[in-house]
C-alpha beads as a LAMMPS data file, in Angstrom:
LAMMPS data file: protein, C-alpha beads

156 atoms
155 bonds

1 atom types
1 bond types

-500.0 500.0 xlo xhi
-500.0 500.0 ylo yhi
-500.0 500.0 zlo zhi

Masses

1 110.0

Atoms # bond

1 1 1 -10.030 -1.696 -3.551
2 1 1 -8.413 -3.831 -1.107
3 1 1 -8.574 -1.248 1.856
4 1 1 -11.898 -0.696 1.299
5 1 1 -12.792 -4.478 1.190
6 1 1 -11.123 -4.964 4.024
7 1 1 -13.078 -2.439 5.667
8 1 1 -16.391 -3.351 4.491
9 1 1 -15.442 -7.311 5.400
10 1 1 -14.206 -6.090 9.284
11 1 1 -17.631 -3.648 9.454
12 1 1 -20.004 -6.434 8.481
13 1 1 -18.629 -8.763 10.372
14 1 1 -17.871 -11.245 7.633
15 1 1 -14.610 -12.221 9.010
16 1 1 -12.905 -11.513 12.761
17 1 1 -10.930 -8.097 11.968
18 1 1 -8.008 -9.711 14.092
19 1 1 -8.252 -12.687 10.843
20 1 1 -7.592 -9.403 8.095
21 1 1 -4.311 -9.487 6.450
22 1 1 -4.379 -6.141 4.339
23 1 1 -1.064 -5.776 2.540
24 1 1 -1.716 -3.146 -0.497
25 1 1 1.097 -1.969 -3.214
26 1 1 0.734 1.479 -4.403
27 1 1 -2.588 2.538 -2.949
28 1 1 -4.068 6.068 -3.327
29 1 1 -6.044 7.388 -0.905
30 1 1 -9.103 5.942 -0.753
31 1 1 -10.911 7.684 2.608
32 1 1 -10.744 10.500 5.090
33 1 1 -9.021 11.023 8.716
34 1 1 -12.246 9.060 9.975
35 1 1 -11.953 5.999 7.201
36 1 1 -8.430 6.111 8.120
37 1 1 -9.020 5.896 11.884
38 1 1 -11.351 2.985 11.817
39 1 1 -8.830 0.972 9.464
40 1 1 -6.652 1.855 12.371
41 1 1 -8.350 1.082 15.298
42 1 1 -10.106 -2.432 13.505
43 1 1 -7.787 -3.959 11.175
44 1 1 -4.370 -4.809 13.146
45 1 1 -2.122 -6.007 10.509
46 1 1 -3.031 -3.533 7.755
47 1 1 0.177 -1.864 5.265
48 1 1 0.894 -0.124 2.561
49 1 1 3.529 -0.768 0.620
50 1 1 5.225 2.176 -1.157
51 1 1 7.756 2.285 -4.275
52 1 1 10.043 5.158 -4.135
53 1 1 8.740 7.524 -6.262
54 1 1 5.381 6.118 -6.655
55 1 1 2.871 8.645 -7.934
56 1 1 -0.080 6.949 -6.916
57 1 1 -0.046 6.677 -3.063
58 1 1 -0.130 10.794 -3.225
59 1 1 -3.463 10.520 -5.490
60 1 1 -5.400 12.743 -4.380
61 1 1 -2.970 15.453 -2.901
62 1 1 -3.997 16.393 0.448
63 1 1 -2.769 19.464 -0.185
64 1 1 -5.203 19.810 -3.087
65 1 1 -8.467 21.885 -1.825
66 1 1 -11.337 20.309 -4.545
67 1 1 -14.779 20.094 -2.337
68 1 1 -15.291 16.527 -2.355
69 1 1 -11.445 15.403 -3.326
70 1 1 -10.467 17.331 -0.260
71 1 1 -9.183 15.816 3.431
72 1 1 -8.270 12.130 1.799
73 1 1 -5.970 10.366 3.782
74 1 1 -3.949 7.231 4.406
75 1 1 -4.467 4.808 7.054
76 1 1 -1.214 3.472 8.674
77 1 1 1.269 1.903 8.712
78 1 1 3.782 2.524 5.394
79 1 1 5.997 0.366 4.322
80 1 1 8.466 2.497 2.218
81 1 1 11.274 1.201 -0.043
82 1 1 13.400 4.085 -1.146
83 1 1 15.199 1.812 -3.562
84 1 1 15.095 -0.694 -6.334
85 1 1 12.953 -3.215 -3.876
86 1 1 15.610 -5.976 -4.874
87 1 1 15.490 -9.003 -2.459
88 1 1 17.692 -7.630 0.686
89 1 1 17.077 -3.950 0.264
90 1 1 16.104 -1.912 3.577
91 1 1 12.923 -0.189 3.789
92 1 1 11.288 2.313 6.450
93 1 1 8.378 1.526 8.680
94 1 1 6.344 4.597 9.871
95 1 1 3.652 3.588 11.835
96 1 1 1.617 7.169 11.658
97 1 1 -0.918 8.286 8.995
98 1 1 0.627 10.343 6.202
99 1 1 4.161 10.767 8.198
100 1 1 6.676 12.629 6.905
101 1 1 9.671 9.708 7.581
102 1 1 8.161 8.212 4.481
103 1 1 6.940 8.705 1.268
104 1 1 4.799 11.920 2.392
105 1 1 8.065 13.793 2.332
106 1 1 7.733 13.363 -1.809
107 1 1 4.345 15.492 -1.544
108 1 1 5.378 18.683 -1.858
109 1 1 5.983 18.278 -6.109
110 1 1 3.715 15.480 -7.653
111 1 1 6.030 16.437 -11.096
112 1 1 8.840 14.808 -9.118
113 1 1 7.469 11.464 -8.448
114 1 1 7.014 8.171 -11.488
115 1 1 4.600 6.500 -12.765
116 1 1 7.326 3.973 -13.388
117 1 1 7.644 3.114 -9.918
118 1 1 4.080 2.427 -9.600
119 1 1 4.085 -0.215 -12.276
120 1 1 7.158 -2.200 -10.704
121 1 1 7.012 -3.557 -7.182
122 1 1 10.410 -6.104 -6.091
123 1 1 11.575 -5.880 -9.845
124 1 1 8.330 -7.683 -11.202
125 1 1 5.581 -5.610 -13.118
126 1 1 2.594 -5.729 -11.776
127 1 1 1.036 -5.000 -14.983
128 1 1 -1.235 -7.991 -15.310
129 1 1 -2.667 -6.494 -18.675
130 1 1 0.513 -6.489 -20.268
131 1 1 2.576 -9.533 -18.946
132 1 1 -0.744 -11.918 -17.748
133 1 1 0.109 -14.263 -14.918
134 1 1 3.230 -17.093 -15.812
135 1 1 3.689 -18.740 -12.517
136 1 1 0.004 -19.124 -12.538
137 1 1 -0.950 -22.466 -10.067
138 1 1 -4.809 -22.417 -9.610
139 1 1 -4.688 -24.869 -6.354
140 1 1 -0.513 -24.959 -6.409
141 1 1 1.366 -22.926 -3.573
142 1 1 2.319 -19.602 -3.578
143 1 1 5.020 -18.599 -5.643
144 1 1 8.908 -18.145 -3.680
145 1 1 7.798 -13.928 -4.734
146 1 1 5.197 -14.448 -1.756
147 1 1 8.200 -16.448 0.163
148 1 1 11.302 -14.031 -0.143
149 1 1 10.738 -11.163 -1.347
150 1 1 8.274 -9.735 1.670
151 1 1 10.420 -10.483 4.393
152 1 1 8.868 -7.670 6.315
153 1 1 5.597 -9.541 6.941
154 1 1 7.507 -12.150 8.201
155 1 1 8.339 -10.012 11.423
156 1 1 4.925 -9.174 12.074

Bonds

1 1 1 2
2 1 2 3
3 1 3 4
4 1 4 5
5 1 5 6
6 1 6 7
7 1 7 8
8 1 8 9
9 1 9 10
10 1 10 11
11 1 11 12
12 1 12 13
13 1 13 14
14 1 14 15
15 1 15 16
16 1 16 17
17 1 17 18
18 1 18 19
19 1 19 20
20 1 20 21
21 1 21 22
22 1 22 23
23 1 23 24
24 1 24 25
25 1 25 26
26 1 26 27
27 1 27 28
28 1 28 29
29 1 29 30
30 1 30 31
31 1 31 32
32 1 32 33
33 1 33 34
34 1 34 35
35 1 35 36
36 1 36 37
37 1 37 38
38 1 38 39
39 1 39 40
40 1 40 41
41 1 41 42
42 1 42 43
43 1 43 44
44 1 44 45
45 1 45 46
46 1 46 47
47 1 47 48
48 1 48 49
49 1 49 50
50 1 50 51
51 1 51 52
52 1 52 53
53 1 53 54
54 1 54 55
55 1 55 56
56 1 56 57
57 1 57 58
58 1 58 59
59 1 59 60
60 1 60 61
61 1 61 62
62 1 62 63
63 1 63 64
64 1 64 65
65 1 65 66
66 1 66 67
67 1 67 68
68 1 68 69
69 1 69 70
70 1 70 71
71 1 71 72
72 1 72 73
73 1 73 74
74 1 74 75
75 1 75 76
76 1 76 77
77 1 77 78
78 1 78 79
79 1 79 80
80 1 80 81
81 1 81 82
82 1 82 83
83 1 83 84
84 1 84 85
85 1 85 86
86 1 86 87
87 1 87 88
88 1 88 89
89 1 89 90
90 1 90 91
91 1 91 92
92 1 92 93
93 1 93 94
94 1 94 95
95 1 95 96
96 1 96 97
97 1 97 98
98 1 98 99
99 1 99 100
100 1 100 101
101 1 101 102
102 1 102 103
103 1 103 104
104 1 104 105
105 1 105 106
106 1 106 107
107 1 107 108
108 1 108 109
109 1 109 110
110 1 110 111
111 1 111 112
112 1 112 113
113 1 113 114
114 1 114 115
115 1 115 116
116 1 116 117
117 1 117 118
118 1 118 119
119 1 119 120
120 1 120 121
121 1 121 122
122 1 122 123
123 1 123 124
124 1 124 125
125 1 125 126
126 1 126 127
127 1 127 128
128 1 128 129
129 1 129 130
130 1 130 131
131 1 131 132
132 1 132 133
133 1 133 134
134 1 134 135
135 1 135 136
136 1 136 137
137 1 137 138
138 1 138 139
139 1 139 140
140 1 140 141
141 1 141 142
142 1 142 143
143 1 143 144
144 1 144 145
145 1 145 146
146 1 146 147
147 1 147 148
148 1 148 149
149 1 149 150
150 1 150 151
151 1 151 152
152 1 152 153
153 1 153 154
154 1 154 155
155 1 155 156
């Protein structure tokens, strides 16, 4: 949902696309090569953040030919933690649609990859249904989660 608001915001010319922050966590694909291409070429600072194993971001397979569920693809860039996402923990930047650095080289067997790792990104669930919202602050600041814990939008 948040790549394709994004999109829709930068098309209609709600906001500047150089004013888009699009950061998403475990996002299938939502588009094709040409969806993928515009979020490229219009939304500078646009990732996707990938848990290991993460079923999800491989939803649908592009390997998968289905008529209208065929030639989905990601826009760049991916962010992919290969690890527990503690605070500290490296991750790998490819800046290239579906690359094969990342978490594309878990395609090949969708019976490999979690649906745990989809429901926990940097140790927290993101379940809201199950665990609500705690640190909720309508009007507070953002939480130190926001502050520490994605220290790679801090280089960007």
């Amino acid at each position: 949902m948040a790549s394709l608001s994004a999109g829709y915001i930068a098309f209609m010319g709600y906001f500047p696309a150089s004013q888009i922050k699009l950061v998403t966590y475990g996002q299938p694909r939502v588009g094709d090569l040409a969806y993928a291409n515009y979020i490229d070429s219009t939304i500078p600072f646009a990732y996707r953040v990938v848990h290991k194993d993460d079923m999800v971001p491989h939803l649908p397979p592009i390997w998968l030919e289905m008529g209208d569920w065929s030639n989905y693809t990601h826009h760049k860039s991916e962010i992919w933690y290969n690890n527990n996402m503690a605070v500290g923990q490296p991750y790998v930047e490819c800046d290239v649609n579906e690359s094969n650095q990342c978490s594309n080289q878990l395609e090949g067997n969708l019976f490999d990859l979690s649906t745990i790792d989809h429901d926990y990104y940097f140790n927290i669930s993101v379940g809201f249904s199950v665990d609500g919202c705690p640190n909720y602050n309508p009007g507070g600041r953002a939480s130190h989660v926001g502050e520490t814990r994605h220290k790679f939008m801090l280089k960007h």
